[in-house]
N, C-alpha and C positions, 0 to 999 in steps of 0.2 A: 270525625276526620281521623281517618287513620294516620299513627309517629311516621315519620320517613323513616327507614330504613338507612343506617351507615355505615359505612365501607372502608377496607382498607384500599386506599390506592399506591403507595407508597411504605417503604421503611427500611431503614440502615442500622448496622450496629457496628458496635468496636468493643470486645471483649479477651480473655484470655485464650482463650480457643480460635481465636480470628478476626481477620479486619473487615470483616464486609459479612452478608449472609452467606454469600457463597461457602467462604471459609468455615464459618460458623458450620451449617451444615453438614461438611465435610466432616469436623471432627465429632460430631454426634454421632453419624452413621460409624463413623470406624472405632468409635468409644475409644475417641483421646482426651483426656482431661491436660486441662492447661493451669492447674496447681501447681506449684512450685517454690522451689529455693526463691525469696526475695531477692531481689538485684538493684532494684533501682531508688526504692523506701530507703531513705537512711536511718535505721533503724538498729537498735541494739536487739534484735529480738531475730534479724533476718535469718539467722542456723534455727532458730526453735521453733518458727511458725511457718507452715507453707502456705501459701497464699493466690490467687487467680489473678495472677499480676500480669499489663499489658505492659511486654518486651517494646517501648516504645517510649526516648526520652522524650519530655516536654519540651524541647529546643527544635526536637527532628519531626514533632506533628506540627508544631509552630510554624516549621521553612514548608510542608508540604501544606499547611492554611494560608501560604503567603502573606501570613503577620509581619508588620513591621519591626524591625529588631527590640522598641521599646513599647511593650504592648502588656495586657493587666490581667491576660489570662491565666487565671488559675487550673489546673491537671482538671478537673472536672468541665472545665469550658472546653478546654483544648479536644477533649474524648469529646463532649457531647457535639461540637461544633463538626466534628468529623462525623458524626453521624448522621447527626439530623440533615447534611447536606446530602448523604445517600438520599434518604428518602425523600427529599426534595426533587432531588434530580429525577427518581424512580417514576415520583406522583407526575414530572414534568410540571415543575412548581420552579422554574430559578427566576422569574424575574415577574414584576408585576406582581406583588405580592401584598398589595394593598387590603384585599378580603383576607389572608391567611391567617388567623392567630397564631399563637403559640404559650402552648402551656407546660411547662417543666417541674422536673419532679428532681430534688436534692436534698441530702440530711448533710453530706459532706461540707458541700458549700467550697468556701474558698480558704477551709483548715488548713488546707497544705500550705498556703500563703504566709498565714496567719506563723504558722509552727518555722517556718525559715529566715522571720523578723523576731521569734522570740527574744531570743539572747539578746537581742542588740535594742531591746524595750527594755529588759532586764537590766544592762548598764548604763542606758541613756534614757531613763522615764521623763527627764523632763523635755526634751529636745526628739519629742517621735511623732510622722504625724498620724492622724488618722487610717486604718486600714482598711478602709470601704470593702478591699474583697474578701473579708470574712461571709459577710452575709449571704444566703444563698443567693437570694433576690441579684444582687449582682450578679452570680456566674450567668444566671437564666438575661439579663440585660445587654451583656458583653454577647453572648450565641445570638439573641434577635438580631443586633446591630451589627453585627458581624454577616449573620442569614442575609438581611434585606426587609427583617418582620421589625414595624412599628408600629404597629394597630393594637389590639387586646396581646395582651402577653403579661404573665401572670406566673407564679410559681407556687408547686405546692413541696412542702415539709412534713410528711405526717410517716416518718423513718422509714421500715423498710419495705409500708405501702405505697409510698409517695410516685410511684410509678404508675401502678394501676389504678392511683387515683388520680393521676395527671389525665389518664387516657379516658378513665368516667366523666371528669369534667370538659374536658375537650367535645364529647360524644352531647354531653347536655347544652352547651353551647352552640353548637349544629341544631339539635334540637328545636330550640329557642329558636332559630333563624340568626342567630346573632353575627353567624362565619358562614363563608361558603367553604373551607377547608380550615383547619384546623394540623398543628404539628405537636402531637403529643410524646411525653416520654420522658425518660430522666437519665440521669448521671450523677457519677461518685466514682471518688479516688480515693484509693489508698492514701492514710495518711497513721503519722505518728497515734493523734487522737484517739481514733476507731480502734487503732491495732489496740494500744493500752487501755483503751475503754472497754472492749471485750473482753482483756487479757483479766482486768479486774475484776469481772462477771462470773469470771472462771469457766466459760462454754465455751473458748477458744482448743483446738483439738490440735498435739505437733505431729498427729499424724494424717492422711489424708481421710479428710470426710467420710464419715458410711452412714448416707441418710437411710431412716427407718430400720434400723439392724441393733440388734438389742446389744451389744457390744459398742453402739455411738458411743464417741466420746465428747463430742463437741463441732464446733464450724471451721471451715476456714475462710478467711476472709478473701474478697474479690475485689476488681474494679472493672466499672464498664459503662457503656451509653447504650441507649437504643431509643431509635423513633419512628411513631408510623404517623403517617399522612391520614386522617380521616375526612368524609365529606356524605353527603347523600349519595344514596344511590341514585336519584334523578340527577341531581349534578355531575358525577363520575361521566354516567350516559351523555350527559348533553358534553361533558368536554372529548368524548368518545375514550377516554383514561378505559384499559383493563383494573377489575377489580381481583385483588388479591385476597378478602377474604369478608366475611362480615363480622361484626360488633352485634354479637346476638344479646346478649345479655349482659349486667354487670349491675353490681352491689357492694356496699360497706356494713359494717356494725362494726361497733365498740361494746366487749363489757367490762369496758372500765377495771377489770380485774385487778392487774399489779401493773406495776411502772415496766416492767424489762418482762413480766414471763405472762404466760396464757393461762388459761385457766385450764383447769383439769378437765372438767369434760366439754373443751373447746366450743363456749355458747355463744362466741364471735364469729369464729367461723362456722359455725353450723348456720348461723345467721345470716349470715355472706354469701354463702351457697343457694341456701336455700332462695332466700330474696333471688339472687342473679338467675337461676332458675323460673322463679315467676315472672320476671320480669322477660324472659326470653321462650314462654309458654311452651316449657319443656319439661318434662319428667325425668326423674334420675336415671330413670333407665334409659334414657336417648342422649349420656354421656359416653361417647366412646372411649375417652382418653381424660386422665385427670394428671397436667402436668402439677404435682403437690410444688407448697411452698416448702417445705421437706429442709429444714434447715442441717439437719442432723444432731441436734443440741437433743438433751432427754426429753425436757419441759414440750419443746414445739412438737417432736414428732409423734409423742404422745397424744397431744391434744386434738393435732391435727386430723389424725387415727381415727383417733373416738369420733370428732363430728362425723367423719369421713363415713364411719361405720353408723351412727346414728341416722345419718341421710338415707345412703345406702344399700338396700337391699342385696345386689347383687353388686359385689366393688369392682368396677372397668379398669381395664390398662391401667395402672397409673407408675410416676415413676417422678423424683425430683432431678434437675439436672444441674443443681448445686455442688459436684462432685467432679464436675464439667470447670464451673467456672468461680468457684467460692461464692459465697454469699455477698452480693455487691450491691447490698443495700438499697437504698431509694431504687437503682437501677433493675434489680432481682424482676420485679412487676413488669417493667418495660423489656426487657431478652427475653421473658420466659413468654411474654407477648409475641414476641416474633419467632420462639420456638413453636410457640402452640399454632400459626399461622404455618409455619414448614410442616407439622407435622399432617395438617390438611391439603395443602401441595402435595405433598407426598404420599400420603394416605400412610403415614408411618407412625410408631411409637417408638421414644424412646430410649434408653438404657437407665438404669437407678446403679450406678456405678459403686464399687468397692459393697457391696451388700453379700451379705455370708450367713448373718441367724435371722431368723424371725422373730418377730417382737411376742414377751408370752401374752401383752396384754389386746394387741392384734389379731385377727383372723384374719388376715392376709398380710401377701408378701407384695414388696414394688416390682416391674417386671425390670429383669436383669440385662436385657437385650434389648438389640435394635431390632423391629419385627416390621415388616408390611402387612398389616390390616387397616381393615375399612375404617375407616374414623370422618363422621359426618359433624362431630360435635366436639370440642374439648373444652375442658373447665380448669381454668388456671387462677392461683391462688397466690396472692401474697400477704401475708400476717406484720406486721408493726409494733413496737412498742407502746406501750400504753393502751394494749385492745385493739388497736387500730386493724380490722381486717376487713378486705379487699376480695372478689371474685368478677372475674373475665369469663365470659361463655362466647366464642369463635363458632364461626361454620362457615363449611367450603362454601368459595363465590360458584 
């Protein structure tokens, strides 16, 4: 018995480039990045690091979630809860939600929570109480009950794969029969933590990103949500839903390499690849488009390269659009999910923004532009700490 085949029916996002797909869109084709001066992070750091920060206070997406004035959402709930309600609405999923799961993807969690109670743990340790929404498991609890999803819901942490491994597990769940739709995807917010925790790594960059260009200096960091509605393709048809795209493929590997970087000649992600490739009975050559996980740090775009080139015979389109919206973590897997989906609507590829040298240790360049060609197939990637790498393989519905 042949796997069912699974479909995108639905998917929203909320990033620094824009509030919905539409917008999103938009600033790809025109190659505007939404890096910027921090504004709204209160952070000692906001002049020296620019960042893909969403222009949009937690007070003012709260009154447009019609939250109660005393409500537990933390910045990463607030973003994802705006999104995943796109895709809901898109799939025509708002009510009667009894079969949908939902599986969520967050490294952030409810830090930002956690960092605005500091001080006042600091001079009152004994009189504090508990702060439940650190955990991620809570922001993904607060979005169900929030959604109307009470069935399976589930979260994954596996850093800055935690997105495309939301949307693996979600896909394996269908599978199973276990859901007849399924809301995959993740969210992360800027917070104090992250900025000082990369700053500490030292692959933080004060000026704006240039993934794959031998001149990288580092990342910038992002925030953002994205979620797609998955289901069978027999179920899509039977509720007569247009499909937006398929779930051709997808895979993980770890090699366990180091705690923060990849290994040199990328055996995670070649492993990634290649598996998501088997597993959606396709050859490298019938990649149109490789949206790279393209961080712009040395270690990653390196690594990345190398398997890229060891796969490869002949390297496709490819381009990271980390230069677009910072590197936003857990979230990175889920947008670049829904770019790889536009760029099949579209039959479009791309831009690899601020790129100017070639790498020496590279034979090839990312493509620099937005172009219309044919793209049947895209392969999108997202890498993790601790090994953790992730690959997504899409084809037009």
């Amino acid at each position: 018995m042949s796997s069912p085949k699974i479909v995108v029916t639905g998917m929203g996002i909320i990033s620094a480039i824009g509030k919905d797909v539409e917008e999103n869109f938009s600033a790809l084709k025109q190659a505007q990045s939404g890096i910027g001066t921090i504004e709204i992070l209160d952070t000692l750091h906001q002049q020296e690091f620019p960042a893909g920060e969403v222009k949009w206070k937690n007070a003012e997406i709260a009154d447009f979630l019609q939250l109660p004035k005393k409500h537990h959402f933390t910045r990463a709930a607030l973003l994802g809860a705006y999104a995943a309600k796109q895709a809901l609405q898109q799939a025509n999923l708002t009510s009667h939600l009894k079969d949908v799961g939902f599986v969520n993807g967050t490294s952030v969690g409810g830090m930002d929570k956690t960092e605005q109670l500091y001080h006042q743990f600091k001079d009152h340790p004994d009189n504090f109480p508990f702060i439940e929404a650190q955990h991620p498991g809570f922001t993904t609890n607060e979005m169900a009950n929030y959604l109307g999803i009470n069935g399976t819901v589930s979260t994954i942490s596996t850093a800055c794969s935690s997105g495309a491994n939301a949307i693996m597990m979600g896909a394996r769940l269908l599978k199973q029969k276990r859901l007849k739709q399924v809301l995959v995807g993740a969210t992360d917010c800027l917070s104090k933590f992250t900025l000082n925790g990369f700053h500490s790594l030292r692959i933080l960059s004060s000026e704006l990103c240039q993934p794959f260009d031998e001149q990288r200096k580092g990342l910038n960091l992002g925030e953002a949500a994205a979620y797609l509605v998955l289901e069978t393709e027999e179920e899509a048809r039977k509720r007569g839903q247009p499909i937006l795209a398929y779930l051709k493929g997808y895979a993980n590997a770890n090699d366990a390499h180091h705690q923060t970087a990849s290994s040199a000649t990328g055996e995670g992600s070649f492993l990634a690849m290649q598996e998501a490739l088997n597993a959606a009975e396709l050859l490298p050559k019938q990649i149109d488009y490789i949206n790279a996980h393209g961080t712009a740090t040395p270690n990653n775009d390196l690594s990345e390269g190398m398997a890229i080139q060891r796969l490869f015979d002949e390297i496709p389109s490819l381009s990271s659009t980390k230069a677009f919206t910072g590197h936003t973590l857990a979230a990175a897997g889920a947008i670049e999910a829904v770019y790889s989906i536009l760029s099949l609507q579209n039959q479009c590829v791309f831009p690899n923004l601020n790129f100017k040298n070639q790498m020496t240790d590279l034979e090839f360049c990312p493509h620099t532009t937005f172009l219309k060609q044919k793209v049947d197939y895209v392969l999108s990637n997202s890498f993790g700490f601790g090994g953790n790498c992730s690959s997504l393989i899409f084809s037009k519905a």
